[in-house]
Backbone bond lengths (Angstrom), bond angles and torsions (degrees), N, CA, C in turn:
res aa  C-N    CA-C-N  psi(-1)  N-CA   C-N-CA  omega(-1)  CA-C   N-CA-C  phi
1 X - - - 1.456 - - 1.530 107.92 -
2 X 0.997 120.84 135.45 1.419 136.62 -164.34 1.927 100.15 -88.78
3 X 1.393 104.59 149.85 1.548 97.59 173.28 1.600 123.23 -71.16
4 X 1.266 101.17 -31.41 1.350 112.37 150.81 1.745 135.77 -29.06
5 X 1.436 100.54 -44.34 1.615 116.59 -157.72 2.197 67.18 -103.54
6 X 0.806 115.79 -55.16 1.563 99.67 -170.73 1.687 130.53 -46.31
7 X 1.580 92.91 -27.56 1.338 108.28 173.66 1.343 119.12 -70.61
8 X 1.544 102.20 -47.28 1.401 124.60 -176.90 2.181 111.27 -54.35
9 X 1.228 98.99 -45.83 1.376 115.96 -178.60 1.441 121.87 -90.09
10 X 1.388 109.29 114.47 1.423 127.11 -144.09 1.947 88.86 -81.90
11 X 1.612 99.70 -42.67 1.769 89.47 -172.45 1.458 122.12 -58.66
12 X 1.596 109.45 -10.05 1.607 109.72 173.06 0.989 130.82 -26.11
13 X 1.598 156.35 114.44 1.437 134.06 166.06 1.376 95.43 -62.34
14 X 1.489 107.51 174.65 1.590 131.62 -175.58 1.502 100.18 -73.90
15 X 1.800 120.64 -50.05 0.601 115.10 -177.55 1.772 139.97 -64.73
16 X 1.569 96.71 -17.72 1.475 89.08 158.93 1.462 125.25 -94.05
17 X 1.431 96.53 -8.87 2.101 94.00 -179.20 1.518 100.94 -79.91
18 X 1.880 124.47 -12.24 1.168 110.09 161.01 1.643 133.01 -55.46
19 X 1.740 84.44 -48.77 2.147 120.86 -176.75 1.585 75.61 -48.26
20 X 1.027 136.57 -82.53 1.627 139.88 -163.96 1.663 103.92 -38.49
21 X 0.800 100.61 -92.11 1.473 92.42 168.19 1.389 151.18 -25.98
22 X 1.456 102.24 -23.05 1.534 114.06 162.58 1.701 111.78 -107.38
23 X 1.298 108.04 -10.08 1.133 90.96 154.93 1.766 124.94 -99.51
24 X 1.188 105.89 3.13 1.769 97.75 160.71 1.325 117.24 -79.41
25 X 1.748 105.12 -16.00 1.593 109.50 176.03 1.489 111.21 -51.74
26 X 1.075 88.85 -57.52 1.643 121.65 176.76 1.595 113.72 -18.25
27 X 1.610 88.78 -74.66 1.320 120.82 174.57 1.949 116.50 -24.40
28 X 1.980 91.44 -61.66 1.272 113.69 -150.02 1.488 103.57 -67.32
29 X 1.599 106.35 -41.74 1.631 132.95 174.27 1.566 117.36 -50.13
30 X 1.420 82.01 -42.77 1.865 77.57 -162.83 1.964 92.71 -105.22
31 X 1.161 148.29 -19.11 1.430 121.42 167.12 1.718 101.21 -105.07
32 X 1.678 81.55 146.45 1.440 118.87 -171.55 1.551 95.05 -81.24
33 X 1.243 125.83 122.39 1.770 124.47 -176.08 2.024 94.40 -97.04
34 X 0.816 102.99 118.53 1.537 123.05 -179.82 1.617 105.05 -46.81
35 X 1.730 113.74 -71.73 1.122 105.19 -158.89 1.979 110.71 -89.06
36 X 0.719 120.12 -116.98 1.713 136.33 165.35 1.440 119.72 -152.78
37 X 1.186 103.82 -14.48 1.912 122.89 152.55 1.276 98.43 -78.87
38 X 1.338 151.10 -53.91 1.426 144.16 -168.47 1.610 108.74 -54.54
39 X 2.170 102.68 -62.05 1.176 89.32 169.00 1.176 120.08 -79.13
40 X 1.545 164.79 -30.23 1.286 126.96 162.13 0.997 119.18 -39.63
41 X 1.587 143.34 -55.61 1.313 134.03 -175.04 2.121 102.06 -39.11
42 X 1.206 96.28 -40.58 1.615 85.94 -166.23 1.657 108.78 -68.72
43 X 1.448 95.98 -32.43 2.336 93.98 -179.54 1.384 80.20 -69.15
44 X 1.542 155.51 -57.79 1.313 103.37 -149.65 1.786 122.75 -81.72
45 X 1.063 94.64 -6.86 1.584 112.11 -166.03 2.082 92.70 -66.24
46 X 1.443 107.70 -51.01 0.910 122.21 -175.47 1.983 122.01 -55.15
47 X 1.893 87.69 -40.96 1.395 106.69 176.92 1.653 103.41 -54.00
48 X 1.513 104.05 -49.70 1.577 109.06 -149.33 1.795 94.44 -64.98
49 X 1.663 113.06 -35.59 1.197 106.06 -164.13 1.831 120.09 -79.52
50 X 1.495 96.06 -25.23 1.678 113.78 150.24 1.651 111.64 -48.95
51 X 1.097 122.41 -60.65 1.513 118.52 169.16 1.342 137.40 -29.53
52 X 1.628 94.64 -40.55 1.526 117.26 175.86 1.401 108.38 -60.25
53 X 1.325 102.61 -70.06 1.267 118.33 -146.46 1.869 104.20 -67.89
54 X 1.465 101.58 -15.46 1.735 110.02 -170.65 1.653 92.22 -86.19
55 X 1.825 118.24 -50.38 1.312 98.51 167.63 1.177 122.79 -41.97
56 X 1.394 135.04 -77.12 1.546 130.45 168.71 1.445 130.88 -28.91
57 X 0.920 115.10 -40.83 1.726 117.61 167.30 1.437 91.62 -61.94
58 X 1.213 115.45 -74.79 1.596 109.82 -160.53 1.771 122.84 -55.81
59 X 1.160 114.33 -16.28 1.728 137.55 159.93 2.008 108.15 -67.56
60 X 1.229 96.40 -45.87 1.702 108.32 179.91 1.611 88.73 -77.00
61 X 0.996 142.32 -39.62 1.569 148.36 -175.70 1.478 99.72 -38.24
62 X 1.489 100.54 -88.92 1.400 143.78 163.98 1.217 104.03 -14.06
63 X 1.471 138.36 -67.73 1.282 163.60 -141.51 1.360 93.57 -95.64
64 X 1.361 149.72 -54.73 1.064 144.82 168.43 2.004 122.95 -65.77
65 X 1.664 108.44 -33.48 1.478 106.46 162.57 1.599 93.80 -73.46
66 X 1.307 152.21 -11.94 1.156 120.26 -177.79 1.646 132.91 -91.80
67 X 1.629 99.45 -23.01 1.078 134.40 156.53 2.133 117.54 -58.57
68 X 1.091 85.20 -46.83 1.665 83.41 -178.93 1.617 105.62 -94.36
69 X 1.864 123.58 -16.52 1.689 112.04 157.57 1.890 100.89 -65.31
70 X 1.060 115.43 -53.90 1.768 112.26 -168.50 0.976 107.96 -31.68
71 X 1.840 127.40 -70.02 1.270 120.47 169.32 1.651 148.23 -79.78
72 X 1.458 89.23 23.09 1.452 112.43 160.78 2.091 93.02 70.60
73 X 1.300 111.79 44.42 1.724 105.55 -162.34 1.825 84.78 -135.43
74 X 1.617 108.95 151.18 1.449 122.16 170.56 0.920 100.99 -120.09
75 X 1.701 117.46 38.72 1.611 106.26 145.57 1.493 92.96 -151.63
76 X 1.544 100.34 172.36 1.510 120.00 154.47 1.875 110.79 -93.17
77 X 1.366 138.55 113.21 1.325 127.31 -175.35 1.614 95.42 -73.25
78 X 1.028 116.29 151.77 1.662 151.23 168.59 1.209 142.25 -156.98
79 X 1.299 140.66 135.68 0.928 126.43 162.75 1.332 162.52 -102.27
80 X 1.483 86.94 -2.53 1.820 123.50 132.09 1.479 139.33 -51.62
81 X 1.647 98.53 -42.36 1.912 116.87 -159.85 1.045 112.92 -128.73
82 X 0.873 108.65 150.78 1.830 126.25 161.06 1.199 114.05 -100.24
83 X 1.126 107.61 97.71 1.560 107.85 160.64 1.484 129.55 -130.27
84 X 1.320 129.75 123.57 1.283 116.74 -156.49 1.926 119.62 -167.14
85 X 1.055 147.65 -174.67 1.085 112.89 -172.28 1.289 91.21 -143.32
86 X 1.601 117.61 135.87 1.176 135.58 -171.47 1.720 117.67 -111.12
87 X 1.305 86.40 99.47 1.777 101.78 -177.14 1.643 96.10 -49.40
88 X 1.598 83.63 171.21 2.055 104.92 158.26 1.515 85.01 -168.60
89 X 1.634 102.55 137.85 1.027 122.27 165.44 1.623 112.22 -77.62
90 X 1.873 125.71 140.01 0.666 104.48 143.94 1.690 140.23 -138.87
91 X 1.117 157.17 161.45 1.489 131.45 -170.59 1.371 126.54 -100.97
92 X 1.392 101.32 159.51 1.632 95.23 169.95 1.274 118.37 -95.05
93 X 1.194 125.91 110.53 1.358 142.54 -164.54 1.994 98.48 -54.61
94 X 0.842 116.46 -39.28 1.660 125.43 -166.60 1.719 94.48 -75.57
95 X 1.508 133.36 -34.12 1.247 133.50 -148.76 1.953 106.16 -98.82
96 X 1.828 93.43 -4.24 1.330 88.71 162.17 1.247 124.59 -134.01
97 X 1.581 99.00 37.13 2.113 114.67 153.05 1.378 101.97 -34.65
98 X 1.403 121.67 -71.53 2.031 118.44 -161.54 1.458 111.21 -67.60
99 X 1.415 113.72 29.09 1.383 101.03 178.13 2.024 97.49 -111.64
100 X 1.859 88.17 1.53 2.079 98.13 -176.53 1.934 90.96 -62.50
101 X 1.336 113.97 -43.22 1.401 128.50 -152.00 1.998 105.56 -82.89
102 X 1.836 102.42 -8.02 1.392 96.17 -168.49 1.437 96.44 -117.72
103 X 1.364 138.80 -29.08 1.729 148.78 -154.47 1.688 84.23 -82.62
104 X 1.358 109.44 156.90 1.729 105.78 137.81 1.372 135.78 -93.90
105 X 1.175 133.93 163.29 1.178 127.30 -174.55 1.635 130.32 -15.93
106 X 1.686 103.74 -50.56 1.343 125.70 165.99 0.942 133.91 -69.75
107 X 1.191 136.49 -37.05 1.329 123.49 142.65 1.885 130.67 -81.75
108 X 1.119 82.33 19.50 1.573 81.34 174.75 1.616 104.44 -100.37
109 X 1.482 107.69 -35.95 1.577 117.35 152.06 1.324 120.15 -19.33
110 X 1.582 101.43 -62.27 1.633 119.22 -167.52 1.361 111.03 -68.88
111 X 0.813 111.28 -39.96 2.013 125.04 179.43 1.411 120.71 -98.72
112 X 1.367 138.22 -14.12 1.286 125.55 145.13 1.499 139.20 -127.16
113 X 1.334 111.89 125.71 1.307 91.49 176.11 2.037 114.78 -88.62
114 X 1.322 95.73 145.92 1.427 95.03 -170.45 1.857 114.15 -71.43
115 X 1.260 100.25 -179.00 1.742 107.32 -170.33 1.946 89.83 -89.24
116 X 1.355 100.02 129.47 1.310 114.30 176.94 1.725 116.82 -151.27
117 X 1.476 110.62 172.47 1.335 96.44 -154.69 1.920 84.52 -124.29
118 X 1.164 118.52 150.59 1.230 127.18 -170.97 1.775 100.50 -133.87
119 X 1.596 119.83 -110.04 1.127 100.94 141.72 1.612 134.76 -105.40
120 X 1.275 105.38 3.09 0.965 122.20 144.03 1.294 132.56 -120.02
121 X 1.449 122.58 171.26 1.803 106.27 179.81 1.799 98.95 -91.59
122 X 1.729 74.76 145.83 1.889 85.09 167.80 1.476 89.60 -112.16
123 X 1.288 85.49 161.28 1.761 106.50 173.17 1.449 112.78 -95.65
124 X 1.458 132.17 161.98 1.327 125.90 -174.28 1.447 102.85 -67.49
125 X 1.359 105.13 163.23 1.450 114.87 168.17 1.103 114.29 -157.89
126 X 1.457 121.55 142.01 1.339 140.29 -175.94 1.826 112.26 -84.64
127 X 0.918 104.38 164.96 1.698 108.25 -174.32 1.503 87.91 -130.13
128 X 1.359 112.32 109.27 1.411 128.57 -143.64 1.729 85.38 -92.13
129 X 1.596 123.25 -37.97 1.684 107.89 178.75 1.259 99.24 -74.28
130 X 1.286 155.84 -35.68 1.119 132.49 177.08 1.204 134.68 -72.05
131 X 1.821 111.71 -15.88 1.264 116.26 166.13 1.130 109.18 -69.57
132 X 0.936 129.63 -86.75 1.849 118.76 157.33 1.427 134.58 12.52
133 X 1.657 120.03 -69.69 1.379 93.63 147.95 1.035 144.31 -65.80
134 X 1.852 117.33 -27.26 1.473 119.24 168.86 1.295 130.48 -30.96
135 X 1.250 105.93 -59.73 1.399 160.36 171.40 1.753 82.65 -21.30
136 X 1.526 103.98 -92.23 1.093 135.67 -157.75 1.967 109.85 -28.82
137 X 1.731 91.68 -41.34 1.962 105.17 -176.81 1.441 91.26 -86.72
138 X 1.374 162.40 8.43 0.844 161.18 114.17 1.739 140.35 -14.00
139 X 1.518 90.54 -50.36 1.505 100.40 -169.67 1.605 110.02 95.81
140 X 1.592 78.21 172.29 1.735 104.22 -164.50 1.909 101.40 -56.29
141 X 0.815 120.44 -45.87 1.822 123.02 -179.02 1.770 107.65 -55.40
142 X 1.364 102.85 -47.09 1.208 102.22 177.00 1.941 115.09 -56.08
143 X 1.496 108.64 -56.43 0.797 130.08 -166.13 1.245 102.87 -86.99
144 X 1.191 149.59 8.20 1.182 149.04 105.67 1.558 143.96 -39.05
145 X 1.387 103.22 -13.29 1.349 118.01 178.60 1.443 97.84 -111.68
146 X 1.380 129.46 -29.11 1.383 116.02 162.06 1.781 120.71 -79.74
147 X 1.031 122.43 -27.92 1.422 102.18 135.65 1.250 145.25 -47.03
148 X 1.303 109.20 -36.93 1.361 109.95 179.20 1.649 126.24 -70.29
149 X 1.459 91.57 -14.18 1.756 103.35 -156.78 1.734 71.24 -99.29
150 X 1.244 165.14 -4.75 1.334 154.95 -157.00 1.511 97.18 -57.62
151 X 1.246 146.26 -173.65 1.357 151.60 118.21 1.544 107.04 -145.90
152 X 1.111 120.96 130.67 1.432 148.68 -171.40 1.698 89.35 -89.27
153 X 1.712 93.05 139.25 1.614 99.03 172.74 1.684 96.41 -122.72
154 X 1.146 124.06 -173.45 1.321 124.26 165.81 1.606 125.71 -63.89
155 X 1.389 100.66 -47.77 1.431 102.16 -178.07 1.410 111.55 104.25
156 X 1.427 110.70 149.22 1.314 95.91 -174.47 1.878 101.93 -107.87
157 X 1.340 92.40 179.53 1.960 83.03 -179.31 1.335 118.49 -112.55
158 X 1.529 124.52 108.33 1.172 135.90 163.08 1.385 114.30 -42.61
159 X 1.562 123.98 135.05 1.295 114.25 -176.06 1.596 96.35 -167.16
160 X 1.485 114.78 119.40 0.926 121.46 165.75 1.808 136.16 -160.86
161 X 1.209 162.96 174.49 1.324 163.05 123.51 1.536 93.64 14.81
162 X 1.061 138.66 123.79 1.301 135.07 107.98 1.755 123.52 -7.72
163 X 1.552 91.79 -82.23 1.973 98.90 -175.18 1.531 105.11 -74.39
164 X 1.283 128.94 8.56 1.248 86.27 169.31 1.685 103.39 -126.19
């Protein structure tokens, strides 16, 4: 069976589209390709079959964030795997302007640097852990605008062995 036909065929276990896979390693290692048309022919052959296998992971990806949004859960339970989905917060830099009008001078120091031009211009930016604690000796208004500026991303999905 070709790695090809392995990709193609959904009943595969993993574990033999791996066996396939280490044995094209095999393959690549141990024959000497004569021309430099031979080996290119072999990176692309190789590319196309890399393609596969990243579509499918990334479908099995998919298939597992969709399964763990349905039941409203950031994990899959197992007792083999880890699988699970690992937030990151992130902010909107623009949504914590009214915190210029709430910090004092000194800590406003600490948490932003202003918009300046180098050779190009940077725009201001906040130092989002320090706004955060700032924030925090502030009060609820303060810390209300750093909530507000939050934005949630998907997360990516941790996935791995248990034992190892």
């Amino acid at each position: 069976m070709s790695t090809q036909d392995i990709i193609n065929n959904h009943s595969t276990s993993a574990q033999e589209a791996w066996t396939s896979v280490q044995e094209m390693q095999y393959l690549v290692l141990e024959k000497a390709y004569p021309t430099d048309e031979s080996l290119l022919e072999a990176l692309e052959e190789i590319n196309g079959i890399m393609d596969g296998y990243e579509g499918l992971k990334g479908r099995l990806e998919q298939e597992a964030f969709r399964r763990m949004e349905e039941r409203g859960a950031k994990a899959i339970p197992s007792i083999n795997y880890i699988c699970e989905i690992q937030q990151k917060s992130d902010y909107d830099q623009l949504a914590f302007t009214p915190l210029k009008e709430i910090f004092n001078s000194d800590d406003l120091k600490r948490c932003l640097t202003p918009a300046h031009t180098k050779e190009i211009e940077v725009p201001e930016r906040w130092a989002t852990t320090t706004v955060k604690a700032v924030a925090a000796k502030y009060g609820d208004r303060a810390k209300a605008i750093v909530e507000n500026a939050r934005t949630e991303t998907r997360g990516r999905l941790k996935f791995s062995r248990r034992d190892r």
